[in-house]
N, C-alpha and C positions, 0 to 999 in steps of 0.2 A: 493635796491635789488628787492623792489616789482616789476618796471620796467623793470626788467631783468625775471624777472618769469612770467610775462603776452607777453612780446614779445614785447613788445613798444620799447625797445631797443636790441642789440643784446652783446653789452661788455661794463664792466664800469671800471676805475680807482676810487676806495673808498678808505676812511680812517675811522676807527675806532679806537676805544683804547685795547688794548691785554687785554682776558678776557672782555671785558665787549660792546662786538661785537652785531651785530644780527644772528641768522641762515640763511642761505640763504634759498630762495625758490628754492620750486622744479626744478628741470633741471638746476641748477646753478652751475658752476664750480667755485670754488674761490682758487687761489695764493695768496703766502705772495709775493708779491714785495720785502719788507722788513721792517725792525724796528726801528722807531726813538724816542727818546726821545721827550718828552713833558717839555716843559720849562716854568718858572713862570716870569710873565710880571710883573717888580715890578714899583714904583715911582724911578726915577733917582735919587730922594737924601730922599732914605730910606736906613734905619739903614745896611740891607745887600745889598745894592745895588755897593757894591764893591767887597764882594763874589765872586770865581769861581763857586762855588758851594754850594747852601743852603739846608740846611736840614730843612726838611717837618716839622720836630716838633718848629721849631723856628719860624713859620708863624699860629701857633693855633689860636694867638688872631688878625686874619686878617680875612677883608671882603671878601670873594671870590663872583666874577662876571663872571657868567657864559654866553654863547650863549643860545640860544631858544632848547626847548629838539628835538632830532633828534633821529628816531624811527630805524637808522640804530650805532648808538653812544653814548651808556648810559655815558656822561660825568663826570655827576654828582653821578653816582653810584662808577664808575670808581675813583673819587676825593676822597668821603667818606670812598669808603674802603682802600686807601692812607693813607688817613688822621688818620683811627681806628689804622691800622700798625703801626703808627706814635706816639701814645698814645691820641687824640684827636679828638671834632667833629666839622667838620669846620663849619663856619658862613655862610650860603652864604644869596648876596642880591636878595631881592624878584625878583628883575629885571631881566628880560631875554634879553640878547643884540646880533644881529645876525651879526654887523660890526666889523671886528677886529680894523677898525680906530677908530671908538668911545670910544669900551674898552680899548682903548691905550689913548684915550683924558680922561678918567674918573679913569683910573690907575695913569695916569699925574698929575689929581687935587687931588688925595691921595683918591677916595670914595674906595679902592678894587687893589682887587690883580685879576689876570687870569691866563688860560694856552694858550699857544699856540703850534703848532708845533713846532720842533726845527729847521726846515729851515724857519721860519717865517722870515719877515726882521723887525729888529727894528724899530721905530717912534722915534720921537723928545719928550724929554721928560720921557723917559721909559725906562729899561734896562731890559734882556732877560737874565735869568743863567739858566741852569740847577741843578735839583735839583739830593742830594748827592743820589748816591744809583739807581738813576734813575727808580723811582715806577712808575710813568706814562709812556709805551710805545705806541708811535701809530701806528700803523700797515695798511700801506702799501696795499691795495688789487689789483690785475687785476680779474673782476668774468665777467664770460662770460656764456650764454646761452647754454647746451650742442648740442641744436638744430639749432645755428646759423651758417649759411654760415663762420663766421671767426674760428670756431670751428679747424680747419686745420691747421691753422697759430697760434695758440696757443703758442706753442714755440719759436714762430720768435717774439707776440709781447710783451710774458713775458721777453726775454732776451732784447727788446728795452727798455721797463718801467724798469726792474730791473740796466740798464746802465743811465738811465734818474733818478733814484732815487740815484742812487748812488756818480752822479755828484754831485745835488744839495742838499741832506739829511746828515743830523748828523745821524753817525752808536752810537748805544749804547755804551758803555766801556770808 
Protein backbone atom coordinates (compact mmCIF):
# COMPACT_ATOMS: atom_id res chain seq x y z
CA UNK A 1 0.00 0.00 0.00
CA UNK A 2 2.86 2.29 0.76
CA UNK A 3 3.48 2.18 -3.11
CA UNK A 4 0.23 3.27 -3.80
CA UNK A 5 0.35 6.31 -1.32
CA UNK A 6 3.77 7.81 -2.51
CA UNK A 7 2.64 7.32 -6.33
CA UNK A 8 5.19 4.84 -7.52
CA UNK A 9 2.32 3.09 -8.54
CA UNK A 10 -1.14 3.99 -9.53
CA UNK A 11 -3.51 0.43 -8.79
CA UNK A 12 -2.77 -2.80 -6.98
CA UNK A 13 -4.51 -6.24 -6.69
CA UNK A 14 -3.66 -7.23 -2.76
CA UNK A 15 -4.52 -9.95 -0.44
CA UNK A 16 -4.80 -9.88 2.91
CA UNK A 17 -6.67 -11.79 5.76
CA UNK A 18 -10.12 -10.19 6.99
CA UNK A 19 -9.60 -8.26 10.06
CA UNK A 20 -6.02 -8.48 10.28
CA UNK A 21 -5.44 -6.06 7.04
CA UNK A 22 -3.23 -2.89 7.04
CA UNK A 23 -4.94 0.68 6.58
CA UNK A 24 -4.35 2.10 3.52
CA UNK A 25 -2.40 5.36 2.95
CA UNK A 26 -3.70 8.44 2.29
CA UNK A 27 -5.43 9.00 -1.10
CA UNK A 28 -6.16 5.20 -1.35
CA UNK A 29 -9.19 3.83 -2.52
CA UNK A 30 -9.63 0.03 -1.51
CA UNK A 31 -12.46 -2.63 -2.92
CA UNK A 32 -13.25 -6.03 -1.66
CA UNK A 33 -12.87 -7.99 -4.92
CA UNK A 34 -13.99 -10.73 -2.71
CA UNK A 35 -13.53 -13.45 0.12
CA UNK A 36 -11.95 -16.70 0.18
CA UNK A 37 -11.14 -19.21 2.45
CA UNK A 38 -7.72 -19.94 3.78
CA UNK A 39 -6.87 -23.64 3.66
CA UNK A 40 -4.35 -25.83 5.81
CA UNK A 41 -1.73 -27.54 3.73
CA UNK A 42 -1.32 -30.86 5.65
CA UNK A 43 1.11 -34.13 5.00
CA UNK A 44 -0.72 -36.50 2.36
CA UNK A 45 -0.72 -39.24 4.87
CA UNK A 46 -1.60 -37.34 8.09
CA UNK A 47 -4.09 -38.51 10.38
CA UNK A 48 -6.88 -35.80 8.81
CA UNK A 49 -5.69 -35.83 5.53
CA UNK A 50 -8.83 -37.55 4.20
CA UNK A 51 -11.17 -34.91 6.02
CA UNK A 52 -13.47 -32.62 3.94
CA UNK A 53 -13.13 -30.38 6.41
CA UNK A 54 -10.85 -29.96 9.74
CA UNK A 55 -11.45 -28.26 12.57
CA UNK A 56 -8.87 -25.79 13.96
CA UNK A 57 -8.86 -27.45 17.43
CA UNK A 58 -7.76 -30.95 16.13
CA UNK A 59 -4.39 -29.29 14.78
CA UNK A 60 -3.26 -27.61 18.48
CA UNK A 61 -0.48 -30.02 18.81
CA UNK A 62 0.96 -29.15 15.22
CA UNK A 63 3.95 -27.11 13.96
CA UNK A 64 2.61 -24.20 12.05
CA UNK A 65 5.19 -22.77 9.05
CA UNK A 66 4.58 -19.54 8.27
CA UNK A 67 5.86 -17.06 5.23
CA UNK A 68 8.19 -14.04 6.10
CA UNK A 69 5.98 -11.20 7.98
CA UNK A 70 4.31 -8.81 5.39
CA UNK A 71 3.71 -5.28 6.77
CA UNK A 72 0.45 -5.32 4.50
CA UNK A 73 -0.88 -9.22 6.12
CA UNK A 74 -0.61 -9.89 9.72
CA UNK A 75 -0.70 -13.72 9.20
CA UNK A 76 0.45 -14.77 12.17
CA UNK A 77 -1.84 -12.44 14.21
CA UNK A 78 -4.54 -13.54 12.00
CA UNK A 79 -3.64 -17.50 12.79
CA UNK A 80 -3.31 -16.89 16.63
CA UNK A 81 -6.42 -15.44 17.16
CA UNK A 82 -7.92 -18.53 15.09
CA UNK A 83 -6.33 -20.59 17.07
CA UNK A 84 -7.39 -18.68 20.83
CA UNK A 85 -11.30 -19.06 19.12
CA UNK A 86 -10.26 -22.57 18.81
CA UNK A 87 -9.38 -23.07 22.65
CA UNK A 88 -5.51 -23.04 21.91
CA UNK A 89 -2.00 -21.51 21.24
CA UNK A 90 -0.39 -22.66 18.19
CA UNK A 91 3.30 -23.77 17.81
CA UNK A 92 4.84 -22.00 15.18
CA UNK A 93 8.34 -22.65 13.66
CA UNK A 94 11.04 -20.11 14.26
CA UNK A 95 11.38 -20.22 10.48
CA UNK A 96 10.13 -17.90 8.06
CA UNK A 97 9.56 -19.43 4.51
CA UNK A 98 8.63 -16.92 1.45
CA UNK A 99 8.08 -20.08 -1.25
CA UNK A 100 4.90 -21.96 -1.18
CA UNK A 101 6.92 -24.84 -2.96
CA UNK A 102 9.29 -25.38 -0.28
CA UNK A 103 6.55 -25.12 2.42
CA UNK A 104 4.75 -27.86 0.42
CA UNK A 105 8.28 -29.82 0.41
CA UNK A 106 8.63 -29.40 4.39
CA UNK A 107 4.71 -30.14 4.98
CA UNK A 108 5.60 -33.30 2.77
CA UNK A 109 8.44 -34.39 5.09
CA UNK A 110 6.01 -33.99 8.12
CA UNK A 111 8.27 -30.57 9.94
CA UNK A 112 4.75 -28.38 9.95
CA UNK A 113 1.50 -27.68 8.75
CA UNK A 114 0.70 -24.01 6.61
CA UNK A 115 -1.98 -21.96 5.15
CA UNK A 116 -2.52 -21.18 1.81
CA UNK A 117 -5.12 -19.49 -0.17
CA UNK A 118 -7.93 -21.60 -1.31
CA UNK A 119 -7.33 -21.20 -5.02
CA UNK A 120 -3.83 -22.39 -4.22
CA UNK A 121 -2.97 -25.48 -6.51
CA UNK A 122 -1.92 -28.67 -4.61
CA UNK A 123 1.79 -30.17 -4.71
CA UNK A 124 2.84 -33.65 -4.75
CA UNK A 125 2.95 -34.96 -1.51
CA UNK A 126 0.37 -32.64 0.39
CA UNK A 127 -3.21 -32.19 0.63
CA UNK A 128 -5.22 -28.87 0.91
CA UNK A 129 -8.84 -28.98 3.11
CA UNK A 130 -10.44 -26.41 4.34
CA UNK A 131 -10.98 -25.75 7.70
CA UNK A 132 -14.63 -26.22 9.51
CA UNK A 133 -16.20 -23.02 10.11
CA UNK A 134 -13.86 -21.13 7.80
CA UNK A 135 -11.98 -18.74 10.48
CA UNK A 136 -9.26 -17.69 8.08
CA UNK A 137 -10.63 -15.46 5.29
CA UNK A 138 -8.67 -13.74 2.62
CA UNK A 139 -9.67 -10.85 1.23
CA UNK A 140 -9.44 -9.97 -2.19
CA UNK A 141 -8.40 -6.05 -2.60
CA UNK A 142 -8.32 -3.79 -5.95
CA UNK A 143 -6.93 -0.19 -4.13
CA UNK A 144 -6.08 2.37 -6.31
CA UNK A 145 -4.72 5.86 -5.96
CA UNK A 146 -7.66 8.46 -5.74
CA UNK A 147 -5.31 10.78 -7.86
CA UNK A 148 -4.33 8.28 -10.56
CA UNK A 149 -5.39 8.66 -14.16
CA UNK A 150 -7.21 5.10 -13.90
CA UNK A 151 -9.21 6.63 -11.09
CA UNK A 152 -12.29 6.74 -13.91
CA UNK A 153 -12.32 3.13 -14.86
CA UNK A 154 -12.62 2.19 -11.36
CA UNK A 155 -15.86 0.28 -12.07
CA UNK A 156 -14.81 -1.19 -15.33
CA UNK A 157 -11.71 -2.69 -13.53
CA UNK A 158 -13.35 -3.66 -10.29
CA UNK A 159 -16.14 -5.60 -12.12
CA UNK A 160 -12.94 -7.37 -14.50
CA UNK A 161 -11.03 -8.60 -11.04
CA UNK A 162 -14.28 -9.19 -9.28
CA UNK A 163 -15.33 -11.81 -12.80
CA UNK A 164 -11.32 -13.02 -12.64
CA UNK A 165 -11.84 -13.77 -8.92
CA UNK A 166 -14.75 -15.34 -9.23
CA UNK A 167 -13.69 -17.75 -11.98
CA UNK A 168 -10.67 -18.97 -10.09
CA UNK A 169 -11.48 -18.38 -6.11
CA UNK A 170 -13.26 -20.61 -3.53
CA UNK A 171 -16.54 -18.35 -2.38
CA UNK A 172 -16.84 -18.92 1.54
CA UNK A 173 -19.91 -21.35 2.69
Amino acid sequence: MSRLGDRSIDAACLVDLEGFGTTPADGVVVDVIGLEPVVVILPAGHALAGETRIDLAGLADETWLLPPHDPGCDDYGALVHACATAGFVPRFSPHRIGDLSILCDLVAQGVGLTLAQGSARAREGVVMRRLAGDPLLGRHLLALHRDSPLIASRPLLLGLVRDAFSARCVEPG
